[in-house]
N, C-alpha and C positions, 0 to 999 in steps of 0.2 A: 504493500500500500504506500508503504515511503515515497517507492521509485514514481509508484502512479502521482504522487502529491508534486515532487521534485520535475517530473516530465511536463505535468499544467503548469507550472510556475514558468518552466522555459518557452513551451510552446504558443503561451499568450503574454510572453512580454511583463511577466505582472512585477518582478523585483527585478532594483538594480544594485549591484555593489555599491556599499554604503549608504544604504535606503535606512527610514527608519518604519519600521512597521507597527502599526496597534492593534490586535486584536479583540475582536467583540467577545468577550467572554461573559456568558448568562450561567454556567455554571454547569448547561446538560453536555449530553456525551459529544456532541458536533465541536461545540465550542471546546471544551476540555483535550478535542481530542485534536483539533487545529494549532491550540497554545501548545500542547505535549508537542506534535511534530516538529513546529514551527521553533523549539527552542533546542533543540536536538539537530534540526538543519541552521542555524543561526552563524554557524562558524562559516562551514562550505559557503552559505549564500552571501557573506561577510555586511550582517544587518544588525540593528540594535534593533531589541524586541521590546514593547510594553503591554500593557492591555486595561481596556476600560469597563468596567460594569455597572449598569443601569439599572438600579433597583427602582421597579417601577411603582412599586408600594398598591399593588392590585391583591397580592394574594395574603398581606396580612403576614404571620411567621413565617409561613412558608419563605415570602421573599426575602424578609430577614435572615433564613438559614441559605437560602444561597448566594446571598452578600456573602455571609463570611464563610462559607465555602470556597469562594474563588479567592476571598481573602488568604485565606489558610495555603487554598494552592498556589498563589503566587509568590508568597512569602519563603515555600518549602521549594521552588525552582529559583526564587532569588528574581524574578520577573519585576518592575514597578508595575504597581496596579493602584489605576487612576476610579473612583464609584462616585457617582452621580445617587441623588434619590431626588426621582421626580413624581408627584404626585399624581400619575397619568389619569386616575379615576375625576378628580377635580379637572383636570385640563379639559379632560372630552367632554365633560357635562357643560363646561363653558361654550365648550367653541359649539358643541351640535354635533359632533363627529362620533364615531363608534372606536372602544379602548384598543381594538387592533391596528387601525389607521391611525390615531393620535398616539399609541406606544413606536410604530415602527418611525414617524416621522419623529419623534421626540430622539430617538435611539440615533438616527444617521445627525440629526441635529450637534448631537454633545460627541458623538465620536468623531466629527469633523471639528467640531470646535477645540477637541483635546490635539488630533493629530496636525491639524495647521495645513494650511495649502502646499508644503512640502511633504509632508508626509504620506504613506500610505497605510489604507485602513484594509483588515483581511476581516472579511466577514467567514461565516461554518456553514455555508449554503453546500450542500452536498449535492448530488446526482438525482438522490428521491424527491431533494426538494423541486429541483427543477420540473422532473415529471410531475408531480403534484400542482407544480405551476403551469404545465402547460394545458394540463388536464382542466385546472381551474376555468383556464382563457376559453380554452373552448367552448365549457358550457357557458360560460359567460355571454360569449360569443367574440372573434377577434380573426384579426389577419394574419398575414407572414409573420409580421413582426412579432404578438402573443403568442404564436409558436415554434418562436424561438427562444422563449422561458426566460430563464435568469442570465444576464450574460456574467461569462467569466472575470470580464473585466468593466467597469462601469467610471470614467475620471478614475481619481485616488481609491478607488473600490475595488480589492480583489478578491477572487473567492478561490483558494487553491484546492478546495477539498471539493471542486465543481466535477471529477469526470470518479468522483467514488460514493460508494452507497451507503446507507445508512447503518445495514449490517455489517459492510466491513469497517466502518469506524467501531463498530459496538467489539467487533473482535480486536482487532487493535487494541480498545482500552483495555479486553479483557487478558490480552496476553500480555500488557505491561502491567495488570496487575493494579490499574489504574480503576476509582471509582469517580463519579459523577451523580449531581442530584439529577431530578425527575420535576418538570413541570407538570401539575397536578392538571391541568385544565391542558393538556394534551393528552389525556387519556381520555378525554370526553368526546361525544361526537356532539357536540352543542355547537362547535363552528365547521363550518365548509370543509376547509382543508385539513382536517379532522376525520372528514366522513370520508372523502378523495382518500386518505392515507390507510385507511380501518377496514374500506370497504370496497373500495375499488380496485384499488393497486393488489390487494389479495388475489382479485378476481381474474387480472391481466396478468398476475405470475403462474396463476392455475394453467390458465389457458397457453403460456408460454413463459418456459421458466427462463429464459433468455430476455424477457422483456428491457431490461436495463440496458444489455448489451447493444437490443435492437434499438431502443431508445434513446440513447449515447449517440448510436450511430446517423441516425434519421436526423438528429437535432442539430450535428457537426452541419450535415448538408445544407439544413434549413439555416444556417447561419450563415452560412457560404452564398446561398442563393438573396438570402438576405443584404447579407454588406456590397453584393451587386447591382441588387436596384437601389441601395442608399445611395452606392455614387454617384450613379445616372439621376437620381431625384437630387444629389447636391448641386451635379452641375446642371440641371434642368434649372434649377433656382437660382445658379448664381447669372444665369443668361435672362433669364423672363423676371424677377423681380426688383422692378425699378423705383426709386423712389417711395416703397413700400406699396407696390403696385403689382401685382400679377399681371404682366402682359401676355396676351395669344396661349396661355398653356394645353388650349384647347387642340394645338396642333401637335402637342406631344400625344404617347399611346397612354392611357387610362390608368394604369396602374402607376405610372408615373406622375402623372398627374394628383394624382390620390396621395402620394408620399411628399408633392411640395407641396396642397393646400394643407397635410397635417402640420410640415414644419409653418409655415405662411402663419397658421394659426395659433402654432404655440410660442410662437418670436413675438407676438400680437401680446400675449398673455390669455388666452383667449381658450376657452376646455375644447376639448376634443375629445368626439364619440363618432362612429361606423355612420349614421346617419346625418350628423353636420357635415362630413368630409362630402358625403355622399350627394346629400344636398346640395353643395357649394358646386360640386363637381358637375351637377347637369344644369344649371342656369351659364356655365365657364363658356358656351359657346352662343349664346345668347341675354335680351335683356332679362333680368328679373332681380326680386331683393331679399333677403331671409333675415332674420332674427337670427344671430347665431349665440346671444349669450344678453340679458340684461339688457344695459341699452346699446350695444354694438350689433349691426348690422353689415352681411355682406354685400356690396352695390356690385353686382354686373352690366357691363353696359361697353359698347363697340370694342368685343373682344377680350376686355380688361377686366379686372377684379379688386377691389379695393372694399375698405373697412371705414365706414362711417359710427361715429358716436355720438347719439344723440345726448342732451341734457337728461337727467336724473327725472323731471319733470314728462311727464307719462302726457298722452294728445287731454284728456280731460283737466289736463291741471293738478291732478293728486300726485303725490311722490315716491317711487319703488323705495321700498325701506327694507331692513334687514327685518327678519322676520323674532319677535322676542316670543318668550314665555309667557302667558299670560293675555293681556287685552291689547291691541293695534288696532291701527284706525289708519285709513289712507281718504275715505269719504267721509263727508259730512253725516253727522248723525246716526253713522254704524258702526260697528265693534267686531274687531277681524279676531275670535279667542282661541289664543293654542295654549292647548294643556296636554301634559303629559298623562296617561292614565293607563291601565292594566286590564280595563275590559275591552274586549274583543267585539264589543254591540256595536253596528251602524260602519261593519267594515268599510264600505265606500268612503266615509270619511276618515279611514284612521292611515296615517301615513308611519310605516319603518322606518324611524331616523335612522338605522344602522343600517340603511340601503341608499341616503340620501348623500350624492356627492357635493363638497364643499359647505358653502352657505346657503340659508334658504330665504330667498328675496320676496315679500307680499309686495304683486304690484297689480296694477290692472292691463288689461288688455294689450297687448303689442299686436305688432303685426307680423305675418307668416309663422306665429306660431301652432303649432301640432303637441298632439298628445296621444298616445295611447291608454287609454281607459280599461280600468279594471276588465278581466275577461274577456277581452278584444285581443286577436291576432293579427291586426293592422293599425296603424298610425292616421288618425282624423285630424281634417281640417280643423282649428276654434270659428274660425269664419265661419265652415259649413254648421258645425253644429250647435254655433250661436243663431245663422239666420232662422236655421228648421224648428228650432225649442226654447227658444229665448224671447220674451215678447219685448216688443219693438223700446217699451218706455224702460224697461229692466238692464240693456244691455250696456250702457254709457258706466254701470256700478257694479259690473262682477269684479269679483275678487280672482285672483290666480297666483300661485306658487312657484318658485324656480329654482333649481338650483346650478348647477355647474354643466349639468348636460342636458339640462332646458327643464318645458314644465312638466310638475310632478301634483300637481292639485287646478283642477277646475270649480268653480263655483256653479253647483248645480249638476255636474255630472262625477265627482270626485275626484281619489286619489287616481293616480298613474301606474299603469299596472307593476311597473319595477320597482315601487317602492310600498306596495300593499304589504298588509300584515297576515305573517304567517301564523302554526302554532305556536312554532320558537319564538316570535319576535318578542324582543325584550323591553323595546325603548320605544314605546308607539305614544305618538301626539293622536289627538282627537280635537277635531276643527267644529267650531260651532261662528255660525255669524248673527247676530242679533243688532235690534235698534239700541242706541245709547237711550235712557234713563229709562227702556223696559222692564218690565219686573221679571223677564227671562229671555234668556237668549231664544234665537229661533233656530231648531238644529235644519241643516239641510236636507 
């Protein structure tokens, strides 16, 4: 397994003589068993080793006892080990996010901030995890690039434990004799990649016990095929985007295209999902205009593509606001009320914050926005289904929701089917809109 760990490290470039490297150490066996190698090749690869741990204070003692586990093991290799303790359970309640997106981003946050722009950070992403990520993407839903999983190398980000498996770290530690804690809440199947790891990946090793091999291999390809149309899409971009203008891309081929309105989009600041590219992509050769986020819009027109930003101030005059806890108001005399709650009655209205990406915007109406609706296998016009079902004096004061990859709540037909409440769902708002000084709210 050495040689396999030592042959990733040459083969993607990831250390240079006199590098400094940090390691992510949480305490279980990837991580334990990443630092173990990593200070055993230390001399050969001629690097200074440290490593940082992030006590994220979600599991209570538990996370206390693998603080000073990594403590105790750093100390017994002579390692410096840098620990953070961040509240993550407070963090995510602020921001609206769910504890696995606000842990992972808090965690690259402070291990960049310890290693510095010189440095390099080695994360314990192995081989299973990759498959479990690609497998993710897919049900997700995603392109070339979501099935090309984890890359080995990311900026300052390297993963050298990327082309080995979960079991051969576990023998490893077991033939050095080596132990490791256990994260309690990875034995659960209460999250996704939980269920992907328990119940799936069992079922593709039945079927083929070579699965990892075949999977290694398939995924080398797709990375390959991959960093080919990156370049063709970089230099597609560095010819057609002028002045922060997409000119003519329409004469490029399609897939191409599709790869500079993602970057187009993300240089913007601007989210990106399968259906905004996609969108963008078929007005690229004619006029038309879309919503692609809040108040940014994309204008097509003779050939060209560009990005308009309207004022915060919505066509009625009311204001897109962040959406809070509690009573909002964007119209006269009504009460926009989110609250968090545990019952499962009047699904239509109840939205999965731990489905919802970014922030969530109450604003009114835009324009060329779409929605998917609970139970529906296609994506609706608001136009359409505000002319057919909305009477004429009502439609100037619906309410509508947004977040990062557009909207996720309609006023009068509900939640959006990707952020509906499951049985698991943990962290479900419940929308109600009523008159102000009513004696109760009016539920939709």
């Amino acid at each position: 397994m050495t040689e396999t760990v030592i042959n990733t490290i040459k083969e993607y470039n990831m250390i240079k003589k006199g590098d400094r490297v940090t390691a992510a150490l949480s305490g279980g066996a990837d991580s334990i068993c990443l630092l173990h190698i990593l200070n055993k090749l230390k001399e050969e690869l001629e690097i200074s080793l440290d490593a940082v741990h992030i006590n994220h204070c979600i599991r209570g003692e538990e996370s206390d006892r693998d603080e000073e586990f990594c403590r105790s093991f750093c100390e017994r290799l002579g390692i410096p080990l840098k620990i953070y303790r961040v509240d993550i359970p407070r963090v995510a309640e602020n921001s609206g996010r769910s504890l696995e997106e606000t842990a992972r981003d808090k965690r690259y946050e402070k291990l960049l901030e310890w290693a510095g722009k010189d440095g390099r950070i080695a994360t314990a992403h192995t081989l299973s995890d990759n498959a479990e990520t690609v497998i993710l993407n897919l049900i997700r839903g995603t392109g070339l690039k979501g099935l090309c999983g984890i890359p080995p190398v990311r900026g300052s980000i390297i993963r050298p434990l990327i082309g080995v498996t979960r079991l051969q770290v576990e023998q490893y530690l077991k033939d050095c004799g080596q132990d490791y804690v256990t994260d309690s809440t990875n034995l659960s199947d209460d999250y996704t990649r939980n269920k992907i790891r328990h119940n799936i990946i069992p079922v593709m090793l039945d079927i083929n016990n070579g699965f990892y091999k075949s999977f290694f291999n398939s995924n080398k390809a797709l990375i390959s095929e991959n960093k080919f149309i990156e370049s063709q899409a970089e230099e597609c971009y560095k010819s057609c985007c002028i002045n922060n203008t997409l000119k003519n891309i329409s004469k490029y081929n399609h897939f191409i295209q599709k790869r500079v309105i993602l970057k187009y989009l993300k240089e913007n600041g601007l989210p990106v999902s399968y259906e905004k590219i996609s969108r963008t992509a078929e007005i690229a050769d004619k006029k038309g205009k879309i919503n692609i986020s809040g108040n940014a819009f994309i204008i097509s027109e003779n050939g060209n593509i560009y990005i308009e930003k309207k004022s915060d101030v919505v066509d009625n005059g009311d204001k897109a606001i962040p959406l809070k806890i509690g009573n909002n108001s964007i119209f006269k005399n009504i009460i926009f009320n989110a609250e968090l709650t545990d019952s499962f009655d009047d699904k239509k209205n109840l939205i999965d914050t731990d489905k919802v990406s970014g922030k969530i915007i109450l604003h009114s109406r835009r324009y060329g926005d779409r929605i998917k609706l609970i139970g529906r296998n296609f994506t609706s016009s608001v136009k359409k289904l505000i002319n057919e079902n909305i009477p004429r004096e009502k439609r100037s004061v619906l309410h509508f929701l947004s977040d990062d990859e557009g909207l996720i709540f309609m006023e009068g037909f509900g939640a959006a089917d990707r952020v509906k409440v499951a049985e698991n769902s943990k962290k479900i708002l419940k929308i109600t809109i009523g008159q102000k000084n009513a004696n109760k709210n009016l539920t939709l």
